[in-house]
C-alpha positions as CSV (number, residue, x, y, z in Angstrom):
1,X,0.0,0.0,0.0
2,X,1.5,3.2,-0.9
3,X,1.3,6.2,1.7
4,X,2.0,9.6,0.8
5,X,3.5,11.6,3.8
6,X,3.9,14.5,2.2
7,X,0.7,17.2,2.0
8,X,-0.7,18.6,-1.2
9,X,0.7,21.8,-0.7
10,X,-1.8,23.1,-3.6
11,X,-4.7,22.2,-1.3
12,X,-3.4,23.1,2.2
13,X,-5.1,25.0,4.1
14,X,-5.6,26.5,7.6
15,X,-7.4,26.2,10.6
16,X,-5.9,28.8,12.9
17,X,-4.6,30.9,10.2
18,X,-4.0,33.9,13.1
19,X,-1.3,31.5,14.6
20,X,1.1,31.9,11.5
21,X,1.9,35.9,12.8
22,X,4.3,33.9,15.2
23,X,6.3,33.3,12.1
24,X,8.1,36.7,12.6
25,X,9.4,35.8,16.0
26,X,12.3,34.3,13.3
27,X,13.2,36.9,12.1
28,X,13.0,38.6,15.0
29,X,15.8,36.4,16.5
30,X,18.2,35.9,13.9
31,X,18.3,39.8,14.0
32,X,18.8,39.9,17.9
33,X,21.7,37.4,17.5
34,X,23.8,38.6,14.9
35,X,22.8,41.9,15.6
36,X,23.0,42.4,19.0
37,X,24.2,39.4,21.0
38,X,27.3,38.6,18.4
39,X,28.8,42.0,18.6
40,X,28.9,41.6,22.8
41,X,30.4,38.9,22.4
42,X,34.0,39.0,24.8
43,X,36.5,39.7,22.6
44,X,40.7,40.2,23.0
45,X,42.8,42.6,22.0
46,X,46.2,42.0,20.6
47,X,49.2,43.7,19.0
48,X,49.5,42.2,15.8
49,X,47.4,39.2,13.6
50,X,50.3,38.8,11.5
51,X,50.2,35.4,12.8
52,X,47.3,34.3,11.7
53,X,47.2,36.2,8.9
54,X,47.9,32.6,7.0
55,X,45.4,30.2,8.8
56,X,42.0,29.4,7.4
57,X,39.4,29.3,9.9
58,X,38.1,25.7,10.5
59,X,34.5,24.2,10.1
60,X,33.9,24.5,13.4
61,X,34.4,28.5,13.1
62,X,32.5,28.9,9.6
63,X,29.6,26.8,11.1
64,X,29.6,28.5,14.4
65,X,26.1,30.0,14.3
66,X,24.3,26.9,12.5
67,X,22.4,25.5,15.9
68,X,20.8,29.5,15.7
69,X,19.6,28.8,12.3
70,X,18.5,25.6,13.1
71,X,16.7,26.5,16.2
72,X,14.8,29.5,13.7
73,X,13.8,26.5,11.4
74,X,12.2,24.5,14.1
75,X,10.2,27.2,15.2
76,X,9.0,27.6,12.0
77,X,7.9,24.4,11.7
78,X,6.6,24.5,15.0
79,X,4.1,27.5,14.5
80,X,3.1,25.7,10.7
81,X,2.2,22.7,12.9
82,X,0.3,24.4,15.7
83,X,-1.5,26.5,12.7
84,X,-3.6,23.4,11.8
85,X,-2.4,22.7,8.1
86,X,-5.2,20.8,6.5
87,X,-6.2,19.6,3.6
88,X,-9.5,19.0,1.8
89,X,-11.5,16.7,-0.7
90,X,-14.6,17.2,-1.8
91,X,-17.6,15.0,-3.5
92,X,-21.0,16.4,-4.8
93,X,-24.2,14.8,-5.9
94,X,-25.7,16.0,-8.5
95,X,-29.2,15.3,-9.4
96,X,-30.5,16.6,-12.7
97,X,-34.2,16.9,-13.8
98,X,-33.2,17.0,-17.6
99,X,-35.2,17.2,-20.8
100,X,-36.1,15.1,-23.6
101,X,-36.0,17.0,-27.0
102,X,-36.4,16.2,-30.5
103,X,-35.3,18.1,-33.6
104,X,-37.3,17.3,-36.8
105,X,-35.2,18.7,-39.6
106,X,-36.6,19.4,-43.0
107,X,-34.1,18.1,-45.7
108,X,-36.4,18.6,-48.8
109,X,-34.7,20.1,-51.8
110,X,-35.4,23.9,-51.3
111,X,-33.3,23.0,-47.9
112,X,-30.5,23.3,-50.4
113,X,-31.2,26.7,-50.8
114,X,-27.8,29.2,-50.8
115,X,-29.2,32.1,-49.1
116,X,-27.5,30.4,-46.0
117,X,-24.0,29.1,-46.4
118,X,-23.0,27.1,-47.4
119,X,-26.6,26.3,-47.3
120,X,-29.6,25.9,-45.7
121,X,-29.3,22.0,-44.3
122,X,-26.2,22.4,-43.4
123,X,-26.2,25.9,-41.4
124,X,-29.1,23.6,-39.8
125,X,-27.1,20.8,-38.9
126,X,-24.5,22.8,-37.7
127,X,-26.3,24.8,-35.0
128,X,-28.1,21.7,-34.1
129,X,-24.8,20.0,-33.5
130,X,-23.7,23.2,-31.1
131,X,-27.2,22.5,-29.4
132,X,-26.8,19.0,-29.0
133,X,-23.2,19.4,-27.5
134,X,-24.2,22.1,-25.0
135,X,-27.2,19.9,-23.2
136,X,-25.3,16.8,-21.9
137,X,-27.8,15.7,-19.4
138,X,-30.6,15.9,-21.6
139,X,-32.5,13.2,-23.9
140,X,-32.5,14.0,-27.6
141,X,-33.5,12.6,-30.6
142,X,-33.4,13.6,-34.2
143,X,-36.2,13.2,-36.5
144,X,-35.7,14.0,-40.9
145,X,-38.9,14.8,-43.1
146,X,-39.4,16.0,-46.8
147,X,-42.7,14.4,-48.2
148,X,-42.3,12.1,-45.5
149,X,-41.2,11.5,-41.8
150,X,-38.4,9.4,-41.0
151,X,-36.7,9.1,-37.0
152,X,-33.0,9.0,-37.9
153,X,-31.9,8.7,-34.2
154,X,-34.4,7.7,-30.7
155,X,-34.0,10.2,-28.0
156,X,-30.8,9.2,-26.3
157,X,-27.9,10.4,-23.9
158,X,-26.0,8.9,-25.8
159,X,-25.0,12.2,-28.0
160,X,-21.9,10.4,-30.1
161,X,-24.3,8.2,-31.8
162,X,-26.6,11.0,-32.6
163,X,-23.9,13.7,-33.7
164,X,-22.7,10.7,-35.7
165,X,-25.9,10.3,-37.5
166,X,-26.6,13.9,-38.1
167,X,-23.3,14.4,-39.5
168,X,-24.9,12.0,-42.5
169,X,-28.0,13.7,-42.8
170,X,-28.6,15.0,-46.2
171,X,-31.0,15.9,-48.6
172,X,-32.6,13.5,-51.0
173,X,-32.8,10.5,-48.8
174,X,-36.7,10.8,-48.9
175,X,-39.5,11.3,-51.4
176,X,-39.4,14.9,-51.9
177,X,-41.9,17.2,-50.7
178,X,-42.7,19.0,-47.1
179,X,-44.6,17.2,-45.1
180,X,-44.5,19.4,-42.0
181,X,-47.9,17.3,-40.2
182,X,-46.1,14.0,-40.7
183,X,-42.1,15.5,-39.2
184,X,-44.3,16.8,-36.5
185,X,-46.4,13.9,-35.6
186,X,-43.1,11.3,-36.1
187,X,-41.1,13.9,-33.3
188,X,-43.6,13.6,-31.1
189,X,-44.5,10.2,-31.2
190,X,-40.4,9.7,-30.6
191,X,-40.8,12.0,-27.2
192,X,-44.2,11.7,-26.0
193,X,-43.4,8.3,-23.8
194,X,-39.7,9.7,-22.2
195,X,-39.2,10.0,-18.8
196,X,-38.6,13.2,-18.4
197,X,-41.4,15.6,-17.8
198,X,-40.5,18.6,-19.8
199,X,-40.4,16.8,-23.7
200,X,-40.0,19.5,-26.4
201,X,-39.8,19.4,-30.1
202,X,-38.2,21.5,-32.4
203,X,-39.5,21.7,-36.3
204,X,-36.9,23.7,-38.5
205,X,-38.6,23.6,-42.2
206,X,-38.9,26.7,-45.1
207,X,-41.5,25.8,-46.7
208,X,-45.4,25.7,-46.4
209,X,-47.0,22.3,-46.3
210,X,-47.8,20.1,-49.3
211,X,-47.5,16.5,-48.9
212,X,-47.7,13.4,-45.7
213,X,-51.0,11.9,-44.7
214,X,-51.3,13.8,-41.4
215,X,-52.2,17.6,-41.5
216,X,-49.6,19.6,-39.3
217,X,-52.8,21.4,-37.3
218,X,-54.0,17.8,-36.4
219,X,-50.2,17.2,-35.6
220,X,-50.0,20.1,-33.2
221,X,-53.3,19.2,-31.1
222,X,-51.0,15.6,-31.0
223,X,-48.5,17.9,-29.2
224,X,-51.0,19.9,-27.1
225,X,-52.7,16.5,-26.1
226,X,-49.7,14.6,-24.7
227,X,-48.0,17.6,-23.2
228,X,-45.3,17.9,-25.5
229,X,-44.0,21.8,-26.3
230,X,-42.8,23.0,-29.7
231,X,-40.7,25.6,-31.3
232,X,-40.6,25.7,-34.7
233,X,-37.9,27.9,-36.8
234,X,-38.2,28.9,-40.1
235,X,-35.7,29.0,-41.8
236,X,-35.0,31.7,-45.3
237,X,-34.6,35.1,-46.2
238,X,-37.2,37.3,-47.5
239,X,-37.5,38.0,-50.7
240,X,-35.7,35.5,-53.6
241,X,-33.4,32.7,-52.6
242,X,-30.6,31.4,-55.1
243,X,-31.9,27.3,-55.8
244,X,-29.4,25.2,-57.3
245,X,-31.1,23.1,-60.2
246,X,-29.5,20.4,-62.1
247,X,-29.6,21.1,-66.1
248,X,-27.7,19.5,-69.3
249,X,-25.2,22.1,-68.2
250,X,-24.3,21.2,-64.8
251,X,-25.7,23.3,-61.5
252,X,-27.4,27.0,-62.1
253,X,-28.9,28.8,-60.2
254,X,-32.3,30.3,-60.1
255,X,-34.1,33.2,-57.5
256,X,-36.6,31.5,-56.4
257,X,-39.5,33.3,-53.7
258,X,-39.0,32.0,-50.6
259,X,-42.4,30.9,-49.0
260,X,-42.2,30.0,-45.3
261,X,-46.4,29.6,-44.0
262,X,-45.5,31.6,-40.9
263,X,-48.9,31.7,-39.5
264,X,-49.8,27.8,-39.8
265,X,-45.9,27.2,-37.7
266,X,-47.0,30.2,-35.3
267,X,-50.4,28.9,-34.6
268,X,-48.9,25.8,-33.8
269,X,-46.2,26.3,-31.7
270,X,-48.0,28.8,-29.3
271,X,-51.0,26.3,-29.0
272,X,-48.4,24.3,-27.2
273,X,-47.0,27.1,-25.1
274,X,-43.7,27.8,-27.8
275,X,-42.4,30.0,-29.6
276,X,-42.2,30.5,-33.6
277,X,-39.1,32.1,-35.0
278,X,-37.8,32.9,-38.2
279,X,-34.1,32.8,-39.2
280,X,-33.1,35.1,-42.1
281,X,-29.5,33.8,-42.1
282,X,-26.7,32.0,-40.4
283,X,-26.3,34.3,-37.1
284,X,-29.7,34.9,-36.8
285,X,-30.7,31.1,-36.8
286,X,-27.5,30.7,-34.0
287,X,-29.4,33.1,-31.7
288,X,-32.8,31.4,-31.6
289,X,-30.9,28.5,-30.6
290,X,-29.7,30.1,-28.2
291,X,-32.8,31.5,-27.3
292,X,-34.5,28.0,-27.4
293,X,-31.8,26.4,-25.1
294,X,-31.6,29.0,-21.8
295,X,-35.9,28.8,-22.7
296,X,-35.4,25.1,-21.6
297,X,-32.6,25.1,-19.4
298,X,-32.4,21.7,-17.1
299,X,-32.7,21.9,-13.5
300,X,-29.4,20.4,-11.6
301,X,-29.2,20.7,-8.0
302,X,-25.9,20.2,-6.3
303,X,-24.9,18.9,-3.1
304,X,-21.4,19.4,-2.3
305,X,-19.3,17.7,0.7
306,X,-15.6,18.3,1.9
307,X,-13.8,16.4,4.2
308,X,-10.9,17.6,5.8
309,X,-7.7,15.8,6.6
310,X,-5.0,16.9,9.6
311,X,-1.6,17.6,8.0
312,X,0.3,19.4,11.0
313,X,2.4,15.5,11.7
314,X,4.9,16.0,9.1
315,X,5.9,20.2,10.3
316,X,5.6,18.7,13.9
317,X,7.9,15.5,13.0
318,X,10.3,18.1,11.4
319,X,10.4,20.8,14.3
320,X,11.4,18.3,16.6
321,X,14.1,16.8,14.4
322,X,15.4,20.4,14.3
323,X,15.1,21.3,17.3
324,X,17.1,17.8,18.7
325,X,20.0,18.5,16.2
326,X,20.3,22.0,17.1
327,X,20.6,20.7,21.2
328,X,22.8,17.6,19.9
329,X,25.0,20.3,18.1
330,X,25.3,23.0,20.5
331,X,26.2,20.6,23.3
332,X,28.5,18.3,21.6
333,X,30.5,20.1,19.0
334,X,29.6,23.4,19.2
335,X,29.8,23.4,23.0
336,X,31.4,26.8,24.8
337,X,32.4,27.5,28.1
338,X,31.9,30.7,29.6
């Protein structure tokens, strides 16, 4: 079993911190010594040092006032000890009352769209990803829809599995289309049953409604029904939006109107108690999710414990070592007589 004598200097603390003021009786004393007690020493007086002039003085005489600076040093560890030196670790338990979100991302072809860059989806899975990594203890899940829902990833903690698969997400894996009634009904079926209490889903689509075999009003009393709050972002400028299209002659471009149905998202989303938003480009779609995250921010409560070890044993241990060489010393070889 290995046993460290030694403190953790980095975590020492005191308990009578008042105590280490005795620390300038040290100084104190070496000054009175060689200050005032060396000088009044008895001295004698002769004619001539020619002498001694060639002699060294011994060991003995070089290392005169060691048992004074030995005696300084045990009182220094003397007053450490008798200051309490402790040291502390700590535990905390944390309880956390997350969240189980879903994001249902629209990845039908106008979510190719340029007026975001480098575009649309991927401005989308970008700020999802920052969301994702900021809500550790929190359930989430990741649901894809064009003319049709698809879950791409359960609500998990288990966020290296889902950032893996929304790193693949792209557009074209689905029949086109924007079936916002059937994305919203497949995030919520995904969240309704977690264990959490708060469950949230949010819809990030730029387009109005035109395919899937559930309406997105009958979707959002789904929501209101088992609890389940929305948010739904819209994501595209206003105005024309550059569209790539495939022709004969590779990828051009075309202004296309951007139509976003603003009031069917709205309705929905405050019928749940959310919020609609709509993102006009990159930074403005990184500050709703900003927005949406301190909006459902999970509860952690914190209980923290410290336990405190005694440390004075080693100073103590060393005083007294000190202090017995400094007597061995002064009566042995560095013994005087008046």
């Amino acid at each position: 079993m290995e046993m460290n004598l030694l403190p953790d200097f980095a975590s020492l603390h005191f308990k009578s911190p008042e105590l280490l003021w005795g620390l300038l009786i040290v100084p104190i004393l070496w000054f009175y010594h060689f200050r005032v007690k060396v000088p009044r020493r008895p001295h004698m007086t002769i004619s001539s040092t020619h002498s001694f002039s060639q002699r060294r003085p011994g060991i003995r005489v070089r290392l005169a006032e060691l048992p004074v600076w030995l005696r300084g040093i045990a009182i220094v560890f003397l007053i450490i000890a008798l200051a309490r030196p402790q040291s502390s670790s700590s535990a905390s338990n944390v309880r956390t009352e997350g969240i189980s979100i879903v994001l249902a991302l629209d990845i039908s072809a106008s979510m190719l769209a340029e007026d975001f860059r480098p575009n649309r989806i991927e401005a989308a899975k970008k700020v999802a990803r920052e969301f994702i990594e900021g809500r550790p203890n929190d359930l989430v899940g990741l649901v894809v829809f064009s003319g049709e829902g698809f879950t791409q990833c359960p609500v998990t903690t288990d966020h290296s599995v889902l950032l893996n698969l929304l790193k693949d997400v792209k557009s074209g894996w689905l029949k086109d289309g924007t079936a916002i009634g059937d994305g919203l009904a497949t995030a919520i079926n995904r969240v309704k049953d977690a264990p959490t209490k708060s469950k949230v889903v949010v819809i990030i689509t730029d387009g109005v409604s035109n395919a899937g075999a559930i309406p997105p009003m009958t979707a959002g009393e789904i929501a209101k029904t088992f609890g389940v709050r929305v948010y739904s972002v819209g994501v595209g400028t206003r105005g024309t939006a550059p569209y790539p299209v495939k022709t004969l002659f590779g990828i051009q471009y075309q202004n296309l109107e951007v139509e976003i149905d603003e009031n069917l998202l709205t309705t929905i989303a405050e019928s749940t108690d959310g919020r609609y938003f709509r993102a006009v480009n990159n930074r403005k779609l990184e500050s709703i999710f900003e927005e949406i995250d301190k909006l459902e921010k999970s509860k952690i409560e914190v209980t923290e414990f410290k336990r405190y070890t005694e440390r004075y044993m080693p100073f103590a241990l060393a005083a007294l070592l000190f202090f017995l060489l400094e007597l061995v010393l002064r009566y042995t070889w560095f013994k005087t007589i008046p």
